[in-house]
C-alpha positions in Angstrom: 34.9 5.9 -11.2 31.3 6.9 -9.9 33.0 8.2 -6.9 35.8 10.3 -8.7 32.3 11.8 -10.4 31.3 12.8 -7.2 33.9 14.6 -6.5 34.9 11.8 -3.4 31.4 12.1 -1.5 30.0 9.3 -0.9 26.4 9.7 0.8 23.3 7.8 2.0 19.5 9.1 1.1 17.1 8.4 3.3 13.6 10.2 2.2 14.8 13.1 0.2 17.7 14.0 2.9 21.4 12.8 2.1 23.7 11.9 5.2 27.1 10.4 5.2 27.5 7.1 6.2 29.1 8.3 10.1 25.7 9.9 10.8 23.4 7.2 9.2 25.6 4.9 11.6 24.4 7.0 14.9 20.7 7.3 14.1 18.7 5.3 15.5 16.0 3.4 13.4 12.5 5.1 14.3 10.3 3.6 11.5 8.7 0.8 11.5 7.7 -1.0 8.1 3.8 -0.4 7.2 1.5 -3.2 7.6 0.2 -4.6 4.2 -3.3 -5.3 5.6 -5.9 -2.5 6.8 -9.5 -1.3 7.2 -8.6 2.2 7.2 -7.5 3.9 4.0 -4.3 5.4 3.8 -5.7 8.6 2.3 -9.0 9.8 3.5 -10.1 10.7 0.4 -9.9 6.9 -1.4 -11.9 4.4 0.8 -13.3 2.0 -2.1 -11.3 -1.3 -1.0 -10.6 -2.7 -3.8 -10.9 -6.7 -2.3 -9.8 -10.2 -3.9 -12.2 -12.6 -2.7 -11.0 -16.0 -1.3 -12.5 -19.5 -0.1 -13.4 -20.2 3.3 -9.7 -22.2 3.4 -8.1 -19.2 2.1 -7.7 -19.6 -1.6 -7.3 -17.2 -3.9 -10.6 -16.8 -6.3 -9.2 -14.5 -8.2 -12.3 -12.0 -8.1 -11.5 -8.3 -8.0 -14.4 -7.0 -6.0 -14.9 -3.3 -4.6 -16.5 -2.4 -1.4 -18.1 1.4 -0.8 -18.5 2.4 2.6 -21.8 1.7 4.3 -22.0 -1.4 1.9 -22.6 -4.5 4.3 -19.5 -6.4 4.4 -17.4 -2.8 4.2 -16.0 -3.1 7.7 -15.2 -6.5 8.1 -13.4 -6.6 4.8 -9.5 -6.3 5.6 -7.0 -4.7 2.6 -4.1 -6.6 2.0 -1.8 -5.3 0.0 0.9 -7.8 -0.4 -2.1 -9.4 -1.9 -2.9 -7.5 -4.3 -5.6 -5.7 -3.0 -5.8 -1.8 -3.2 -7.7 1.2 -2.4 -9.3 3.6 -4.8 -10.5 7.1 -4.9 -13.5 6.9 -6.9 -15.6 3.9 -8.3 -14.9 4.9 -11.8 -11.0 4.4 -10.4 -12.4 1.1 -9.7 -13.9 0.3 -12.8 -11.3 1.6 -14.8 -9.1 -1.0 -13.6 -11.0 -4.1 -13.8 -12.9 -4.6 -10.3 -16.3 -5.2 -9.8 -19.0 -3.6 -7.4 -19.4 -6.4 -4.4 -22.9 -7.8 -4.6 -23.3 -6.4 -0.4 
């Protein structure tokens, strides 16, 4: 039914470009999938990492903790976003969702 909608095309969207399926067969795969942990913000413009703290065994403590830049433990702390852990923009961004300034 869909496809009698369509008029018969039948298409693929990759991004915001539609192929048919022939080409999406012949193009090779050139993306890779992102890594979910960083120090280096994805904008420029949002480096507050928004952190989840954990035990030295790797638990989950459940505190929401953000870190500015220059702030001591800034560069060794890793954002993992499969984790939950984000980036923000501004530390009101920060507040406003619940996350609390790191103590260093």
């Amino acid at each position: 039914m869909l496809h009698q909608l369509l008029g018969g095309a039948i298409a693929l969207v990759i991004g915001s470009t539609a192929i048919a399926p022939a080409q999406a067969q012949q193009r090779p795969n050139t993306q890779s999938a992102p890594s979910s942990r960083s120090t280096t913000p994805p904008d420029p413009n949002c480096p507050i990492k928004g952190n989840i703290s954990q035990t030295t065994d790797g638990q989950n403590t459940g505190r929401r903790l953000y870190h500015l830049p220059g702030m001591r433990d800034y560069e060794r702390t890793v954002i993992d976003l499969s984790r939950g852990e984000r980036w923000f923009c501004s530390e009101a961004e920060a507040i406003a969702a619940g996350w609390t300034k790191a103590p260093r």
